[in-house]
DOLUMDO-792294 format. One record per residue (C-alpha): residue number from 1; chain; x, y, z. Coordinates in steps of 0.2 Angstrom, whole numbers, always signed. Layout:
DOLUMDO-792294
<rec resi="NUM" chain="A" c1="X" c2="Y" c3="Z"/>
...
END
This chain:
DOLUMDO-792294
<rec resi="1" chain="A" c1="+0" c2="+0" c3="+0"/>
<rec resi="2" chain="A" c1="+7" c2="+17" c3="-3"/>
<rec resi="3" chain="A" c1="+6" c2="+31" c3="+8"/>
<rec resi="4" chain="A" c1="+6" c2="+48" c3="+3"/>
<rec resi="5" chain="A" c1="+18" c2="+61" c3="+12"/>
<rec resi="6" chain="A" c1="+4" c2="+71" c3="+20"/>
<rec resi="7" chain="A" c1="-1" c2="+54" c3="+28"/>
<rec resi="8" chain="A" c1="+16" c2="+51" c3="+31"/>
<rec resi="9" chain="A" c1="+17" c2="+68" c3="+40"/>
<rec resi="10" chain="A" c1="+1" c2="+63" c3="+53"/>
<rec resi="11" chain="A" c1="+7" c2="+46" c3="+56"/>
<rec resi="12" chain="A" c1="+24" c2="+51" c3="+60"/>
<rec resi="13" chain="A" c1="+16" c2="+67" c3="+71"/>
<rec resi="14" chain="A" c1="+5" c2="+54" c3="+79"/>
<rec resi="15" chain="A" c1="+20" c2="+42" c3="+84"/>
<rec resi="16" chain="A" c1="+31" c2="+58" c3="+91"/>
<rec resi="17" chain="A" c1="+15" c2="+64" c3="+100"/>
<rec resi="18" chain="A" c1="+13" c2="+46" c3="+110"/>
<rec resi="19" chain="A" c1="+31" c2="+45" c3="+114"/>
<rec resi="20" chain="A" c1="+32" c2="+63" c3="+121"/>
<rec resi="21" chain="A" c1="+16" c2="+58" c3="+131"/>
<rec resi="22" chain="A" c1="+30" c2="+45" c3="+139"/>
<rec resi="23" chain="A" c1="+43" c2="+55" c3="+145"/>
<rec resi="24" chain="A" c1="+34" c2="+70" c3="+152"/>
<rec resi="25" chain="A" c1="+21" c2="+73" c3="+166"/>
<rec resi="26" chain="A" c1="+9" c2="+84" c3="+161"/>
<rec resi="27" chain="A" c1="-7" c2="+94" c3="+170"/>
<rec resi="28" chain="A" c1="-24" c2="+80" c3="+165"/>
<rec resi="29" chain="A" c1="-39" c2="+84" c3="+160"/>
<rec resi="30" chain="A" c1="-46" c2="+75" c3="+175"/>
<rec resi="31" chain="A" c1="-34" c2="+74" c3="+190"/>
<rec resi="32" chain="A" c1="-26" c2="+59" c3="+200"/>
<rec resi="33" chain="A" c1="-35" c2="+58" c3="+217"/>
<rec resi="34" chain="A" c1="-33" c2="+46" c3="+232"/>
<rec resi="35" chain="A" c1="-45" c2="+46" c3="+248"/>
<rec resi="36" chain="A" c1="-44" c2="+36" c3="+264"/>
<rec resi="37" chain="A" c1="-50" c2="+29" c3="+279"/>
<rec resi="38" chain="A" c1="-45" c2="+22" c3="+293"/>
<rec resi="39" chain="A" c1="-59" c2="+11" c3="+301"/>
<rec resi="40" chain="A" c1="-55" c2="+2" c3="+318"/>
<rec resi="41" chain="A" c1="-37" c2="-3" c3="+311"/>
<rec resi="42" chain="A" c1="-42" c2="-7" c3="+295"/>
<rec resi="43" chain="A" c1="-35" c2="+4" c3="+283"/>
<rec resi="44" chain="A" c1="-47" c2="+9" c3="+266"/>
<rec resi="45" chain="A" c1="-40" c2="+14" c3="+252"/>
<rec resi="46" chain="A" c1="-49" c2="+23" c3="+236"/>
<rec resi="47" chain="A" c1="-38" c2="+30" c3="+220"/>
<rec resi="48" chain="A" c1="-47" c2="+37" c3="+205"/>
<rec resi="49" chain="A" c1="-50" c2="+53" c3="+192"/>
<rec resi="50" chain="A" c1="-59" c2="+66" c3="+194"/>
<rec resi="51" chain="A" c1="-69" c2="+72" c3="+178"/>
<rec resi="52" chain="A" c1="-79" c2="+88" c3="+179"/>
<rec resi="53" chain="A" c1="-95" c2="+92" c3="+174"/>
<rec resi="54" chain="A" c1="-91" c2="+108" c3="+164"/>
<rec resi="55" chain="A" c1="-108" c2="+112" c3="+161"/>
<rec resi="56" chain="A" c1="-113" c2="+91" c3="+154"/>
<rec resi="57" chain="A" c1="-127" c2="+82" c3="+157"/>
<rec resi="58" chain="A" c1="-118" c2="+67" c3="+167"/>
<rec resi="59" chain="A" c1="-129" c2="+52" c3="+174"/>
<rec resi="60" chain="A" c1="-140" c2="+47" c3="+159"/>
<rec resi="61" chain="A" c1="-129" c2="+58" c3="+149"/>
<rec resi="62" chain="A" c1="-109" c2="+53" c3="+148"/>
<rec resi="63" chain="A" c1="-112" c2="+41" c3="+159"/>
<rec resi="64" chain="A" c1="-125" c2="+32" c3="+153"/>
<rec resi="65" chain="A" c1="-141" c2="+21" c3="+161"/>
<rec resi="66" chain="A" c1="-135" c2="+4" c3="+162"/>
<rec resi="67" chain="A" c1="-118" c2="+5" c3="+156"/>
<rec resi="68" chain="A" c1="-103" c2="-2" c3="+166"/>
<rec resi="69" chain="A" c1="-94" c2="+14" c3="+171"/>
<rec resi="70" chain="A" c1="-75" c2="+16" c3="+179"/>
<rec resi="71" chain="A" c1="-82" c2="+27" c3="+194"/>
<rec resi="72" chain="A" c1="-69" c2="+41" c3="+187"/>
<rec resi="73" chain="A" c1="-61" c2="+43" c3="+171"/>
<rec resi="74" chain="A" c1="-43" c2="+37" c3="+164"/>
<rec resi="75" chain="A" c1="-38" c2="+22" c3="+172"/>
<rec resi="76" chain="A" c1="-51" c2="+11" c3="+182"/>
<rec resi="77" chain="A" c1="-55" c2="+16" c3="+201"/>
<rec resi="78" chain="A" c1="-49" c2="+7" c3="+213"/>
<rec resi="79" chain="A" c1="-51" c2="+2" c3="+233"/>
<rec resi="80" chain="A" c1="-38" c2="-9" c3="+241"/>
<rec resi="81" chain="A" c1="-42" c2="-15" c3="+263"/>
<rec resi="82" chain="A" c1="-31" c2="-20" c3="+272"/>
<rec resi="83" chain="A" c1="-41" c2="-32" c3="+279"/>
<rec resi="84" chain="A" c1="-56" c2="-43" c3="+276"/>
<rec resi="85" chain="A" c1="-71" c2="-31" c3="+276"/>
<rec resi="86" chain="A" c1="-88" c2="-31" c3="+272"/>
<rec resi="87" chain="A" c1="-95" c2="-20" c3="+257"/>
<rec resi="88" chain="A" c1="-117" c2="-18" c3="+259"/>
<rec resi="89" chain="A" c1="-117" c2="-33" c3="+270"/>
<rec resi="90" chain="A" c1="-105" c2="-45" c3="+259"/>
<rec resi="91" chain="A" c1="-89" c2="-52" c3="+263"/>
<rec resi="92" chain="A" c1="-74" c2="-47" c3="+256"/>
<rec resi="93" chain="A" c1="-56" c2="-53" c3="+259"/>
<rec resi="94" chain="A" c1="-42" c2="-38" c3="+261"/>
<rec resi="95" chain="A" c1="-34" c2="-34" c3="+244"/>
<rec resi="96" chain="A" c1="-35" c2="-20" c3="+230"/>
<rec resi="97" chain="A" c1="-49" c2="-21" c3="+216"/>
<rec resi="98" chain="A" c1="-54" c2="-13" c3="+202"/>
<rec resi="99" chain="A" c1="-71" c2="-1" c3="+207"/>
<rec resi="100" chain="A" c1="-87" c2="-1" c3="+196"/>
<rec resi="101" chain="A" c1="-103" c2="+6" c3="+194"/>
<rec resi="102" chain="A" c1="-118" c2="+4" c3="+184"/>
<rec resi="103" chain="A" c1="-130" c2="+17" c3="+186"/>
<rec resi="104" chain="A" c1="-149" c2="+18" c3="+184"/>
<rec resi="105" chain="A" c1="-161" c2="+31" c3="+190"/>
<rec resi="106" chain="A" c1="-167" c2="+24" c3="+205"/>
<rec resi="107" chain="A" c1="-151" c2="+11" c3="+210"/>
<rec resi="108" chain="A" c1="-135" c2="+8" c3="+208"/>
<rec resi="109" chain="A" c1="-126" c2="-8" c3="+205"/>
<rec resi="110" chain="A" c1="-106" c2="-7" c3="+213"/>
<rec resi="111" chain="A" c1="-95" c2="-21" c3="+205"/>
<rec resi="112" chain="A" c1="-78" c2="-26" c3="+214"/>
<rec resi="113" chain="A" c1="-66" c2="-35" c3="+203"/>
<rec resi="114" chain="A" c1="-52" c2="-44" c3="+206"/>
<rec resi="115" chain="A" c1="-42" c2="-35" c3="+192"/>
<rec resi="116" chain="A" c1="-38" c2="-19" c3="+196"/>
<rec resi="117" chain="A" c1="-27" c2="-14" c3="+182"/>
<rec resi="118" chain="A" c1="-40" c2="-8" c3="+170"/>
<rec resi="119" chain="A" c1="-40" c2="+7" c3="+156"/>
<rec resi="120" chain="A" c1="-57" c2="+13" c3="+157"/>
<rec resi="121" chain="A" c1="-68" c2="-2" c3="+159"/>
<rec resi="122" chain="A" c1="-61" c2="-10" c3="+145"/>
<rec resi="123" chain="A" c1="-54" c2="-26" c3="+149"/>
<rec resi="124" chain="A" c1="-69" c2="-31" c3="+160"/>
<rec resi="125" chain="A" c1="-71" c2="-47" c3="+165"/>
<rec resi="126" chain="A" c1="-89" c2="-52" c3="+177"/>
<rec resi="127" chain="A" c1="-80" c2="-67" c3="+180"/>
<rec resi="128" chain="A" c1="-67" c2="-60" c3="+186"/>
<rec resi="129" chain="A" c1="-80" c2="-50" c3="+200"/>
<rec resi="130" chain="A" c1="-77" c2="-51" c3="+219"/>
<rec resi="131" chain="A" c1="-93" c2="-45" c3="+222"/>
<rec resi="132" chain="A" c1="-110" c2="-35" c3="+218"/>
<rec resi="133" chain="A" c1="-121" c2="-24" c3="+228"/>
<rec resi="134" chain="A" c1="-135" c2="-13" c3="+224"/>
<rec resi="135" chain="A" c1="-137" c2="+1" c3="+233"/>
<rec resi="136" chain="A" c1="-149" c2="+19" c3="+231"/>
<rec resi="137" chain="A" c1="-142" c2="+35" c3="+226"/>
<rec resi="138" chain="A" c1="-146" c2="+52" c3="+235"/>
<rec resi="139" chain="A" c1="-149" c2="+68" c3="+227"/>
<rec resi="140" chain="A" c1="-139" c2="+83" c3="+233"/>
<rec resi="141" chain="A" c1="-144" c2="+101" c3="+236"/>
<rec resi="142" chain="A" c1="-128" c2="+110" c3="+228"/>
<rec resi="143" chain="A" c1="-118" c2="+105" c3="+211"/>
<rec resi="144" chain="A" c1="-103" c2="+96" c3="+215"/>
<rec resi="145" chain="A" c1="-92" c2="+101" c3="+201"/>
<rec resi="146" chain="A" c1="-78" c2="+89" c3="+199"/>
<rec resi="147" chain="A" c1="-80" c2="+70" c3="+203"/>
<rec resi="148" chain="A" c1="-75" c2="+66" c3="+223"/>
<rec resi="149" chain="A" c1="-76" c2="+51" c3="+234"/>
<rec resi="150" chain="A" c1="-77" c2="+51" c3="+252"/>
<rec resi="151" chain="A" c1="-80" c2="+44" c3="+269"/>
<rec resi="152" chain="A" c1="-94" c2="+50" c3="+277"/>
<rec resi="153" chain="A" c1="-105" c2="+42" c3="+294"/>
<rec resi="154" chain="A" c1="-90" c2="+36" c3="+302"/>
<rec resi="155" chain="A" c1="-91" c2="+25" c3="+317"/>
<rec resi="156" chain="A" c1="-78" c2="+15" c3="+325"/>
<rec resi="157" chain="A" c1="-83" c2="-1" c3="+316"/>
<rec resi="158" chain="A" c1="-89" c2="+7" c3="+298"/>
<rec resi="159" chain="A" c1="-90" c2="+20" c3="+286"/>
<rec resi="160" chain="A" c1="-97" c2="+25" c3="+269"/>
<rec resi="161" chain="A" c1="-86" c2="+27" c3="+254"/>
<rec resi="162" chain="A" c1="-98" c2="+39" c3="+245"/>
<rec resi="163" chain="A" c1="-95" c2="+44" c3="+226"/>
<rec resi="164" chain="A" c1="-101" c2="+63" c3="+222"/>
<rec resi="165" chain="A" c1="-103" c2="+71" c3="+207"/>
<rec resi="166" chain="A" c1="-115" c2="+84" c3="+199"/>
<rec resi="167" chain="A" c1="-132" c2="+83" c3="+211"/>
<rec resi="168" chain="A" c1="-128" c2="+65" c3="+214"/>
<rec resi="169" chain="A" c1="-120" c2="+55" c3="+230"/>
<rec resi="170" chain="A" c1="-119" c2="+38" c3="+229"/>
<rec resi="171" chain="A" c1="-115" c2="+27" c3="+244"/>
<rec resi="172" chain="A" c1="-107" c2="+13" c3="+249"/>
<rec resi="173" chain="A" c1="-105" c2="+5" c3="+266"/>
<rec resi="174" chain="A" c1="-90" c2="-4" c3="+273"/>
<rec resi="175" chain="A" c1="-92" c2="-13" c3="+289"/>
<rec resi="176" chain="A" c1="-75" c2="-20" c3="+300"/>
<rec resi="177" chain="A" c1="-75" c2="-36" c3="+311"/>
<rec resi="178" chain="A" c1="-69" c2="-23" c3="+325"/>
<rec resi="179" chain="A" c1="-65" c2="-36" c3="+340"/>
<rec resi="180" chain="A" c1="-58" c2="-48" c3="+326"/>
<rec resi="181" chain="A" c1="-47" c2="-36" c3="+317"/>
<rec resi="182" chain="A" c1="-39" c2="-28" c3="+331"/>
<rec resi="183" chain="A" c1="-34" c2="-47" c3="+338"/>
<rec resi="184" chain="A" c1="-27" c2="-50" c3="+322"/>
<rec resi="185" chain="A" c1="-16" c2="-35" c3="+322"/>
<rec resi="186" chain="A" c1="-12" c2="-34" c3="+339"/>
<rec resi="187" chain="A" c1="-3" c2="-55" c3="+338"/>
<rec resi="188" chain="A" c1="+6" c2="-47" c3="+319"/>
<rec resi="189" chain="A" c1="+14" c2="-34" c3="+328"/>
<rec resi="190" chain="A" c1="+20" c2="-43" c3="+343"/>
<rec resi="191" chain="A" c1="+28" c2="-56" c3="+334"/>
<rec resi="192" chain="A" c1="+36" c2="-39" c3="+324"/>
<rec resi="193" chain="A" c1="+46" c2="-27" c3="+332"/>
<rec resi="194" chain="A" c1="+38" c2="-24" c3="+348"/>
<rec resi="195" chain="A" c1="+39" c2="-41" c3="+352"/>
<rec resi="196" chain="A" c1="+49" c2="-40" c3="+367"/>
<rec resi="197" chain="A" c1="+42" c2="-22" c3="+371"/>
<rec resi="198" chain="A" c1="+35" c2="-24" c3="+389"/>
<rec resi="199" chain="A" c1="+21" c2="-8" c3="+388"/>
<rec resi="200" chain="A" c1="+17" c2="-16" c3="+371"/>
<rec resi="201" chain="A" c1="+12" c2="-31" c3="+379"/>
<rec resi="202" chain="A" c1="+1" c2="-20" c3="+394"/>
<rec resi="203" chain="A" c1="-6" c2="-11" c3="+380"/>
<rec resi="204" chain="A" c1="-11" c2="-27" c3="+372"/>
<rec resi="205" chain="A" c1="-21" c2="-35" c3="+390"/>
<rec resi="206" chain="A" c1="-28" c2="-17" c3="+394"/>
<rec resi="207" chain="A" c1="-37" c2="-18" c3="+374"/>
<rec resi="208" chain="A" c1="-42" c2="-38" c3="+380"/>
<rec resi="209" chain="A" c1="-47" c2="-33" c3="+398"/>
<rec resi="210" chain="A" c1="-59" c2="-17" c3="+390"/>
<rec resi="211" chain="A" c1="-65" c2="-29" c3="+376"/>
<rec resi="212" chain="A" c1="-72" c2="-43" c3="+386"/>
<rec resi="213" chain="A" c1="-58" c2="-56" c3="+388"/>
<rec resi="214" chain="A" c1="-51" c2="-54" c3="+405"/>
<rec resi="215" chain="A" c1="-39" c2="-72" c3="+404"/>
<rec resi="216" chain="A" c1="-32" c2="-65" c3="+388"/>
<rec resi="217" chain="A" c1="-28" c2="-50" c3="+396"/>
<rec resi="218" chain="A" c1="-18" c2="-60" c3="+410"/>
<rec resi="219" chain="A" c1="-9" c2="-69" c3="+397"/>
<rec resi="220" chain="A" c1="-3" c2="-54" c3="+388"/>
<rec resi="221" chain="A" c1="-1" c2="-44" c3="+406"/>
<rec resi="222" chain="A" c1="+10" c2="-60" c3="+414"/>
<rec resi="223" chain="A" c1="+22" c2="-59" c3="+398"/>
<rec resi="224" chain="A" c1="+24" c2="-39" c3="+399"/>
<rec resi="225" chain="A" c1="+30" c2="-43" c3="+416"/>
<rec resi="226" chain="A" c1="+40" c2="-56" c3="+411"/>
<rec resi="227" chain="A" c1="+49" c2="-45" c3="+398"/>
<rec resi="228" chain="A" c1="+50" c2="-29" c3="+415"/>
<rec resi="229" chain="A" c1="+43" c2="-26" c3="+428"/>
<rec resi="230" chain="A" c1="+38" c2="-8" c3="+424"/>
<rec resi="231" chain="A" c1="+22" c2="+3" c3="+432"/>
<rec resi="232" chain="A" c1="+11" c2="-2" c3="+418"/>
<rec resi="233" chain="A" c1="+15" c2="-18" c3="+419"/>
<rec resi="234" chain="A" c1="+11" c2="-22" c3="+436"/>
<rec resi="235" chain="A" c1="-6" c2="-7" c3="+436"/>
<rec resi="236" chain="A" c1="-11" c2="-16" c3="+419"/>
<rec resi="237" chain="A" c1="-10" c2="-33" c3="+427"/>
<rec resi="238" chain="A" c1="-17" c2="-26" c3="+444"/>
<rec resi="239" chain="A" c1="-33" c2="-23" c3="+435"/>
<rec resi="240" chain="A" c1="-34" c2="-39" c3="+428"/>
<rec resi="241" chain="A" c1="-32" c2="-45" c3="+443"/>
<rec resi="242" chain="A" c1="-46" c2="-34" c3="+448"/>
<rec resi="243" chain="A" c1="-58" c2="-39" c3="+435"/>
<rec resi="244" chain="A" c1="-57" c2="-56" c3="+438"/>
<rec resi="245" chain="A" c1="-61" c2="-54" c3="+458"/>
<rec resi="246" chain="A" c1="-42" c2="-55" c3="+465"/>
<rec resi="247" chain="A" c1="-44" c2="-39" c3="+476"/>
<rec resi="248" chain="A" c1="-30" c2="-43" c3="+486"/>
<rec resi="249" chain="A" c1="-19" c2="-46" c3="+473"/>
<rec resi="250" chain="A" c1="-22" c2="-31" c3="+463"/>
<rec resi="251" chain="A" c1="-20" c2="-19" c3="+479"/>
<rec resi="252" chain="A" c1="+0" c2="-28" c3="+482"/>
<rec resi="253" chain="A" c1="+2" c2="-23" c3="+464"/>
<rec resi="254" chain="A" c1="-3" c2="-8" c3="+465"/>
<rec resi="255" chain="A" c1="+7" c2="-4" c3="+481"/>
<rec resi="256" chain="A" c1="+23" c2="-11" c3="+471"/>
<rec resi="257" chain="A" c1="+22" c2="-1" c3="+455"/>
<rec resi="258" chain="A" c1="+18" c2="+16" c3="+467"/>
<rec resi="259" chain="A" c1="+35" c2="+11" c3="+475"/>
<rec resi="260" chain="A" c1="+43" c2="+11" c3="+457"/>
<rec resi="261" chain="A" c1="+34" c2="+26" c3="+452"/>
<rec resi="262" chain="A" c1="+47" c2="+40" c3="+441"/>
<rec resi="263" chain="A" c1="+41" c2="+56" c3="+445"/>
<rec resi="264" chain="A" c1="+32" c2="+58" c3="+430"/>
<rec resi="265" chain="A" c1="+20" c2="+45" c3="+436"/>
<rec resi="266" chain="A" c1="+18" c2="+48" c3="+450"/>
<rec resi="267" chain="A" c1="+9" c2="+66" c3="+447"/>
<rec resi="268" chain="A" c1="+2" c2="+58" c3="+432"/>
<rec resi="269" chain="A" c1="-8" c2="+43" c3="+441"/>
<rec resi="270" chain="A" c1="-12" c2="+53" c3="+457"/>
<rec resi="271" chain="A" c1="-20" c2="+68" c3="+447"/>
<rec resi="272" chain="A" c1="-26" c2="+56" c3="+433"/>
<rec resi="273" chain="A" c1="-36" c2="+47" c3="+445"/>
<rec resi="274" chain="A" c1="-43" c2="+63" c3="+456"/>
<rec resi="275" chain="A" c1="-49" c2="+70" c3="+435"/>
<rec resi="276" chain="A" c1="-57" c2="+50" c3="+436"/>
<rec resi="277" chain="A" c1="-65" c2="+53" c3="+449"/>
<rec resi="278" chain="A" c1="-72" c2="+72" c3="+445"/>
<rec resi="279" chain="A" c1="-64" c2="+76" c3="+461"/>
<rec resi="280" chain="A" c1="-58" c2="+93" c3="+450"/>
<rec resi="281" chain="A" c1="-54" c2="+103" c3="+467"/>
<rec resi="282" chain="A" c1="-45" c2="+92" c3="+475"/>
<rec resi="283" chain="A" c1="-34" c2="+87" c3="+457"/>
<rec resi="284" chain="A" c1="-31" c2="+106" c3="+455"/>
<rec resi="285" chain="A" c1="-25" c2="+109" c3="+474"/>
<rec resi="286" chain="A" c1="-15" c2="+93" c3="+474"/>
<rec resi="287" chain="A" c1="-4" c2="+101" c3="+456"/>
<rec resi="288" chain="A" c1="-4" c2="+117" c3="+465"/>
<rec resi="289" chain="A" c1="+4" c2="+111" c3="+482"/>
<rec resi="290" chain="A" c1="+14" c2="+102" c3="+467"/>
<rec resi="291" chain="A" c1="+23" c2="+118" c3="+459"/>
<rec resi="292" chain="A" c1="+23" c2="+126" c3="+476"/>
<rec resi="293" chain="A" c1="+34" c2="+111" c3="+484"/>
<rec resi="294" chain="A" c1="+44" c2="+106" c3="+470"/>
<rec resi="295" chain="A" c1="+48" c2="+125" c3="+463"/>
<rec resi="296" chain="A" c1="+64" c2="+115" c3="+451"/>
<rec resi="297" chain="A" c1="+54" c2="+101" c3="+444"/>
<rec resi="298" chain="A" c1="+58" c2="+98" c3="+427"/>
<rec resi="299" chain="A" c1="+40" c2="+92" c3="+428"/>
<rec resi="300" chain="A" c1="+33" c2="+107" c3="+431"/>
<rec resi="301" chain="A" c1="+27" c2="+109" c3="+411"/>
<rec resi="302" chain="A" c1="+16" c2="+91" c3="+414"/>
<rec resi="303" chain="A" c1="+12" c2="+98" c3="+431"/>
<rec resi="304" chain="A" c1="+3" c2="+114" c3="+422"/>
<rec resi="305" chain="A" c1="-4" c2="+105" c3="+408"/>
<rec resi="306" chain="A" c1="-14" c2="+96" c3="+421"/>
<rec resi="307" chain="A" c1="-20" c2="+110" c3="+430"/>
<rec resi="308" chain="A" c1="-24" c2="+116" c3="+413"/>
<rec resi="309" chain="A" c1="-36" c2="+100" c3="+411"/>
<rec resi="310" chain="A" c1="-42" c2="+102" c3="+427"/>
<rec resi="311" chain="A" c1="-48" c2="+118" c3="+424"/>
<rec resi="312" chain="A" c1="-55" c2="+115" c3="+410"/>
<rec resi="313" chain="A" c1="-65" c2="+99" c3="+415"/>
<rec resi="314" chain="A" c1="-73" c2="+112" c3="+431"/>
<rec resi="315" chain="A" c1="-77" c2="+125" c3="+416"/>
<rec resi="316" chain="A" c1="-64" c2="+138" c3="+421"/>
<rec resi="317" chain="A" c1="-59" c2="+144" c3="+403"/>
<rec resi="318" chain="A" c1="-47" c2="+158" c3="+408"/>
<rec resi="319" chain="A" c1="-36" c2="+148" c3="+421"/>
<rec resi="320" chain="A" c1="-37" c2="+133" c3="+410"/>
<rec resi="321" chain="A" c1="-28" c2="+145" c3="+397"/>
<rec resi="322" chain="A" c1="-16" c2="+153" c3="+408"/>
<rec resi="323" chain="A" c1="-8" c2="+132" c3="+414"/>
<rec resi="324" chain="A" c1="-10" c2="+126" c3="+397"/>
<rec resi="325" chain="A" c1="+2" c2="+141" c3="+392"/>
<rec resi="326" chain="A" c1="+14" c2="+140" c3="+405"/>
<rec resi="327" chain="A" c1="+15" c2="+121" c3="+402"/>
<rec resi="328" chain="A" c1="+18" c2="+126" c3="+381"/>
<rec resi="329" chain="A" c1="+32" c2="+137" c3="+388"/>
<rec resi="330" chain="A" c1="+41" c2="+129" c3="+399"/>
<rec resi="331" chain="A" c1="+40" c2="+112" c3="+387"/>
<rec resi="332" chain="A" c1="+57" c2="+107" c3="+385"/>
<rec resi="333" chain="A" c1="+56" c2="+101" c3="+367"/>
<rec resi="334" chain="A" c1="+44" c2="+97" c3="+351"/>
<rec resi="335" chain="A" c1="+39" c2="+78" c3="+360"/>
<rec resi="336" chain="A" c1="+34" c2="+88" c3="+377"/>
<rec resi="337" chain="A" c1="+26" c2="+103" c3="+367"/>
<rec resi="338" chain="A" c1="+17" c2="+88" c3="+357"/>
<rec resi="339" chain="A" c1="+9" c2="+82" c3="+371"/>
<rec resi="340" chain="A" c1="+2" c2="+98" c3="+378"/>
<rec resi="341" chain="A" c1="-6" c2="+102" c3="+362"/>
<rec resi="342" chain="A" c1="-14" c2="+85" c3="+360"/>
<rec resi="343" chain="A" c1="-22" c2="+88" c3="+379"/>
<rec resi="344" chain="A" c1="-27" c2="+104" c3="+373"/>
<rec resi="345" chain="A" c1="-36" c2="+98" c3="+356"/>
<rec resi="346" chain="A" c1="-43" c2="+83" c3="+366"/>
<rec resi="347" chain="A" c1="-54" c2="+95" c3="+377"/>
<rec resi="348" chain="A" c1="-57" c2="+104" c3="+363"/>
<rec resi="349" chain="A" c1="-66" c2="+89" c3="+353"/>
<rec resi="350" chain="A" c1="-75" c2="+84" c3="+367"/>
<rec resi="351" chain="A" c1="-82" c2="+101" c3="+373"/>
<rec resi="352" chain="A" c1="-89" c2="+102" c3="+353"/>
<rec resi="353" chain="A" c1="-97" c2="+85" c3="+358"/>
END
């Protein structure tokens, strides 16, 4: 066949055009995104395009009514857990897989597929599908320009991954095995790095001991011991002791961590426990005797961040300001500084509450 030197020209204009496309990044038409989650410990995942409307008729327009649509543009959608979840009700194991949608007026079909690494929806396969739900789309008030995807109605075991675009939200909820997830992560990381962590291992019987299993948490609270006897070791297993009727037990171990207090616990788990309590005078006299006594402390920064949580639990704004200050200042470094501002943001979020 011959070709003539105009077509020539295009083809070999064509060819240049591709290859450039290769070896530079360049602004797209519709943006890279990712969104997460964080649900329990189960981390959730979604990376996608985002098209805009620019001035289009989209659902029943581009994307048409009954078509199997990439829930973006470019390449597929996708939503990768990091563990096994539950999407509308139906189990899924943890992994990353291609997100799909098949839209209608009134409900939406969402398609999970094991192969993630589509152009478009191109390459396809239903039998390649993890799962399908159906679930009912929601009109919005205001125009939501540019397509977005993200987590809304939160809870500590759940979440929907909501698409948005136009006048349109679409969502989709994720549920977590909470008790089941957290086991599975707390054994993977003690057989990691922590794994001869003693507080790790307290930390690990004080989740068991609030979630239920009381001889787990012995198990877990005998072995931090085992790795140290540190002040949360013997408090953590002094309230499994506790919980499992060994009074006696648990008030010898509390009387031998109090003798191994630092100093640092020792205003912590004394003013701690009066906060506990809502015994908010007697916490704030106790810190103030504190400073008075102990002029040099080089705790005298955790002393007044206290006093500013005092304060601020008993509803007195202004002196709650004045510790919290103090204690910012006389913070010894960014750790310490850390710590003030996450006491102060805690309050913060619960007075909101």
């Amino acid at each position: 066949m011959k070709i003539s030197g105009i077509a020539l020209s295009i083809i070999l204009l064509v060819a240049a055009s591709a290859s450039a496309q290769g070896a530079l990044r360049l602004p797209e038409v519709s943006p890279a995104a990712n969104v997460g989650q964080t649900i329990g410990v189960t981390n959730v995942q979604i990376t996608y395009h985002r098209p805009a409307v620019n001035q289009r008729k989209i659902f029943g327009g581009l994307v048409q009514y009954g078509d199997l649509w990439r829930a973006g543009a470019n390449e597929n959608t996708t939503i990768s857990f990091s563990t096994p979840v539950k999407v509308e009700g139906q189990t899924l194991p943890a992994g990353t897989y291609g997100l799909y949608m098949i839209p209608s007026p009134s409900q939406w079909t969402v398609v999970l597929s094991k192969f993630a690494g589509d152009w478009g929806a191109y390459n396809y396969d239903p039998s390649e599908d993890a799962l399908r739900v159906t679930v009912t789309p929601q009109t919005l008030a205001e125009n939501q320009e540019r397509l977005a995807f993200s987590f809304d109605d939160i809870t500590n075991n759940s979440a929907n991954a909501s698409l948005r675009w136009e006048k349109l939200r679409v969502p989709v909820k994720i549920e977590v095995d909470l008790p089941a997830t957290v086991r599975t992560s707390i054994r993977n990381e003690l057989r990691g790095n922590k794994h001869w962590n003693s507080d790790a291992w307290a930390a690990a019987a004080r989740w068991e001991l609030r979630n239920g299993d009381p001889d787990a948490a012995l198990q877990y609270a005998n072995h931090a011991l085992d790795l140290g006897v540190t002040t949360s070791a013997l408090r953590t297993k002094a309230a499994v002791l506790e919980k499992k009727g060994d009074t006696k037990g648990a008030a010898d171990l509390r009387a031998r961590a109090k003798q191994n207090f630092s100093e640092a616990e020792e205003i912590s788990y004394t003013a701690f426990g009066m906060l506990g309590d809502k015994k908010y005078d007697d916490a704030i006299a106790y810190l103030t005797n504190y400073l008075s006594t102990h002029p040099n402390s080089t705790q005298a920064w955790r002393v007044n961040y206290m006093l500013g949580d005092a304060y601020a639990r008993k509803g007195d704004q202004a002196n709650s300001k004045r510790a919290f200050d103090k204690a910012m200042a006389g913070a010894h470094d960014a750790a310490e500084r850390e710590e003030v501002q996450d006491a102060v943001n805690a309050l913060g979020a619960e007075g909101k509450g």
